[in-house]
matplotlib code that plots the C-alpha trace (Angstrom):
import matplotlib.pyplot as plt

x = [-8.3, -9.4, -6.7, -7.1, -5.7, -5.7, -4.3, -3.9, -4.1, -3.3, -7.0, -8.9, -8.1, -9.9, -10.4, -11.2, -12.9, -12.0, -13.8, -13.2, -16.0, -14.9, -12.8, -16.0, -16.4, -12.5, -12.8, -15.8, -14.3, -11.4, -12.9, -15.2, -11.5, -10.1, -13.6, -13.3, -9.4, -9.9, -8.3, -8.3, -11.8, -13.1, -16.1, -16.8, -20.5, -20.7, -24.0, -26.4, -26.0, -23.0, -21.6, -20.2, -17.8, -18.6, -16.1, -16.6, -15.6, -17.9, -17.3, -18.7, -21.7, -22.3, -23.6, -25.4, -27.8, -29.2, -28.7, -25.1, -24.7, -26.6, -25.1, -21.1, -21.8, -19.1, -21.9, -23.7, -22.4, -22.5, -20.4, -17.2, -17.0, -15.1, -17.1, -21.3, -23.5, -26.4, -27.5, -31.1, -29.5, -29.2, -25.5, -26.2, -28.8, -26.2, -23.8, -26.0, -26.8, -23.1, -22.1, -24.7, -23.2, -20.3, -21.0, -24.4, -25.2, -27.3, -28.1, -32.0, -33.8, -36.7, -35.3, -34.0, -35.8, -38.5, -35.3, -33.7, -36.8, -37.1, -33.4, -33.4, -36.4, -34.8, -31.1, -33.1, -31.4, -33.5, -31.8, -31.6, -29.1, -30.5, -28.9]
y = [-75.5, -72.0, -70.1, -66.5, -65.8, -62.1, -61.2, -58.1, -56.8, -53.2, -52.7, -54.3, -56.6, -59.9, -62.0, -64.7, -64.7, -67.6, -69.7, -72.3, -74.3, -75.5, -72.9, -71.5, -75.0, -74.9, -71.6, -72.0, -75.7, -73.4, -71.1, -73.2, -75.4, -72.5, -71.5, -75.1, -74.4, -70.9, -69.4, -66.1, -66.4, -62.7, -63.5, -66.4, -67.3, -68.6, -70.6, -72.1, -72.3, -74.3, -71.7, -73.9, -72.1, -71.6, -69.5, -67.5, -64.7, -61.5, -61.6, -64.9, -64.6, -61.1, -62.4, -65.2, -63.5, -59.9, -61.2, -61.7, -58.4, -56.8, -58.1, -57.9, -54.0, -52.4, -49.6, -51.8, -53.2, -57.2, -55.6, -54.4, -57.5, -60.4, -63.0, -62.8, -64.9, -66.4, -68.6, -69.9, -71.1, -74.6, -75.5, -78.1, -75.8, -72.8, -75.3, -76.6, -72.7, -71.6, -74.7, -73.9, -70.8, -72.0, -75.1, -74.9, -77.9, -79.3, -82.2, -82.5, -85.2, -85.7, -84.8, -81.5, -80.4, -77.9, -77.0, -75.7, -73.8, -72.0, -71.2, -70.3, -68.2, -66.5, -65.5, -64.4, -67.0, -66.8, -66.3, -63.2, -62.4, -59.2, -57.1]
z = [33.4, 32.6, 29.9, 28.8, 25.5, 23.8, 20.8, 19.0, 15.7, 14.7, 14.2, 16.8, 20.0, 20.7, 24.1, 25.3, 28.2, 30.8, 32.8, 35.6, 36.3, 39.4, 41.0, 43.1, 44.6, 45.2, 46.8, 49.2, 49.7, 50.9, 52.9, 54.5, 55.5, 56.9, 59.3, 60.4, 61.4, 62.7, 60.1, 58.9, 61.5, 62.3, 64.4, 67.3, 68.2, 71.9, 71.0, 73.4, 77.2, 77.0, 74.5, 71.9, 69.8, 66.0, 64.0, 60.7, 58.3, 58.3, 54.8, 54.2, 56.5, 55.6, 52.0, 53.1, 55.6, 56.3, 60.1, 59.8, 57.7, 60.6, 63.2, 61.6, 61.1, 63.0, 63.9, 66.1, 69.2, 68.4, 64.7, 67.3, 69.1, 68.6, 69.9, 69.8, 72.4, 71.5, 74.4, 72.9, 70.0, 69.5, 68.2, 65.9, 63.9, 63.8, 62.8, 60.0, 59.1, 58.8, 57.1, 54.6, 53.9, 53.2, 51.3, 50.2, 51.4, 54.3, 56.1, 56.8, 58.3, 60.5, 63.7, 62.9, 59.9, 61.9, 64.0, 60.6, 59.6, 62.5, 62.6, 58.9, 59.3, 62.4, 60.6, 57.8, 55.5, 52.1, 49.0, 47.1, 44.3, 42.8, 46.2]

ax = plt.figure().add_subplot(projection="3d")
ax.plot(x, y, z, "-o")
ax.set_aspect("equal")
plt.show()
């Protein structure tokens, strides 16, 4: 449990500064429950030719990939629409991606592993904190 306590003197102030270890975790945990819902959910991919649905937050997906920043941009055309189609997509890989963004975590195994490259190479997924 994080606490925060300040006190004050007549000559100088001093604080704490809090921390939560966990509450990041809790909150993607969170957010992550609420795309599987359809919560809150600002943008629908139709993906592959059966167009399965997969839900998100702009937000979300925005800092994960340059892709999904690109592609949420209201100036564009795909950024003013609710729902984005992306009929040579293969579900389970967008599935994996967006989970990933949410969780940080991934499944990978033989059968899908050069699917996930290519997919993470194609929604520009790499990591980058210094932008």
């Amino acid at each position: 449990m994080a606490i925060l306590q300040a006190t004050k003197s007549s000559y100088s102030t001093k604080i704490v500064e809090a921390t939560d270890t966990g509450y990041v975790d809790m909150l993607l945990h969170k957010f992550d429950q609420a795309r599987k819902e359809g919560s809150f959910c600002d943008v629908k991919f139709l993906v592959g030719p059966e167009k399965y649905l997969i839900q998100g937050h702009r937000m979300v997906l925005s800092t994960f990939s340059e892709y999904f920043k690109t592609i949420c941009n209201t100036h564009l055309k795909e950024g003013s629409q609710s729902e984005i189609v992306l009929p040579e997509t293969n579900p389970d890989v967008m599935e994996a991606i967006i989970g990933f963004a949410y969780t940080g975590k991934m499944k990978i195994h033989g059968a899908n592993v050069e699917q996930l490259l290519f997919g993470a190479d194609f929604f520009w997924c790499t990591r980058n904190y210094n932008q």
